[in-house]
Each structure stands twice: as C-alpha cells, then as structure tokens.
N, C-alpha and C positions, 0 to 999 in steps of 0.2 A: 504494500500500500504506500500511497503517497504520503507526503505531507501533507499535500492539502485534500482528499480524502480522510484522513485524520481528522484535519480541522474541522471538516463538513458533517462527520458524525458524531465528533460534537457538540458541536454547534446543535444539531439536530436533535440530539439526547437531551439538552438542556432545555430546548421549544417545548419538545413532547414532556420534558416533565413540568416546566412552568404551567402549560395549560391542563395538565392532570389536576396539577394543585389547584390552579384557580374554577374547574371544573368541581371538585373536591369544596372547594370553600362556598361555592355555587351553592351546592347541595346541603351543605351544612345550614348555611342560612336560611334555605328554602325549609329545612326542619328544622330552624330554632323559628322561625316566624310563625308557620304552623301549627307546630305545639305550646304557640303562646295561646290558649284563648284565657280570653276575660271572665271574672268568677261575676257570676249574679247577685245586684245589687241586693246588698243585709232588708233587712224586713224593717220597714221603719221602726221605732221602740216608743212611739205617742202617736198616737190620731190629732188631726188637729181641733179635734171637740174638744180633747181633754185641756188644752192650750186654752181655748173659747172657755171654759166655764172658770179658770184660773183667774184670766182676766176679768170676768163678771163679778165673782166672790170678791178679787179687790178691788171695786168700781162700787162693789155696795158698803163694804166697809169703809172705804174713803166719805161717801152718799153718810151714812149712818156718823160718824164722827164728825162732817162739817156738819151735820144735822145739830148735833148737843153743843158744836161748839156754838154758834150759830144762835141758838136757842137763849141761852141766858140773858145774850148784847140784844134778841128781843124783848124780853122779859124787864129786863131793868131800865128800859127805853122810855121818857116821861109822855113819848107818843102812843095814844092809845090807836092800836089799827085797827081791831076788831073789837 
C-alpha cells in the first residue's frame, strides 16, 4: 500500500466513526426526549368555596365588630335619631 492509501483509510475510518457517534448521540437524544413525559398535574388540596366562605366569616366578623364599635359613639351622641 501507498502512503497515500494509508492516508485515505484513515481519513475514512475517522468519517465513519464520527458519524457513528453523532448517529449514536442522535438516538440517544431521541430516547432521553421520549422518555421524558410530564407527571399529571397534583389534585388541587382546597376548592375555591372553601377560600369563599373564609372570606365571608371574616367580612362578618369585621361587619359584627364595627357594629359595637360603632354603637356606643351612637348611643352617647346628644342627637337623638330615632
């Protein structure tokens, strides 16, 4: 064989294995992307009633405290309303 024969097979050898590997990496990506799937979103852990009636409960206790507060600055008022 020649020298440049030589050269040419490996030159050759090095092609065919570069694109073995980039073949090879191909594939690998193509099965880590695959076997990615996404897990299904959690179960919510409140409804949003339960949120709605929290709010209500503090909306009438707030209602219910200016109420008395409220009450006495009527009471002690030298206007009579009613």
């Amino acid at each position: 064989m020649t020298r440049f024969n030589k050269a040419a097979l490996i030159a050759q050898d090095s092609v065919s294995v570069r694109g073995a590997i980039g073949v090879l990496r191909k594939l690998l990506l193509l099965v880590l992307v695959k076997s990615h799937n996404l897990a299904p979103a959690p179960a919510p852990t409140s409804d949003a009633s339960s949120v709605d009636q929290g709010v209500a409960y503090f909306l009438m206790i707030l209602a219910l405290v200016l109420t008395y507060l409220i009450h006495p600055l009527d009471a002690s008022s030298p206007y009579k309303l009613f």
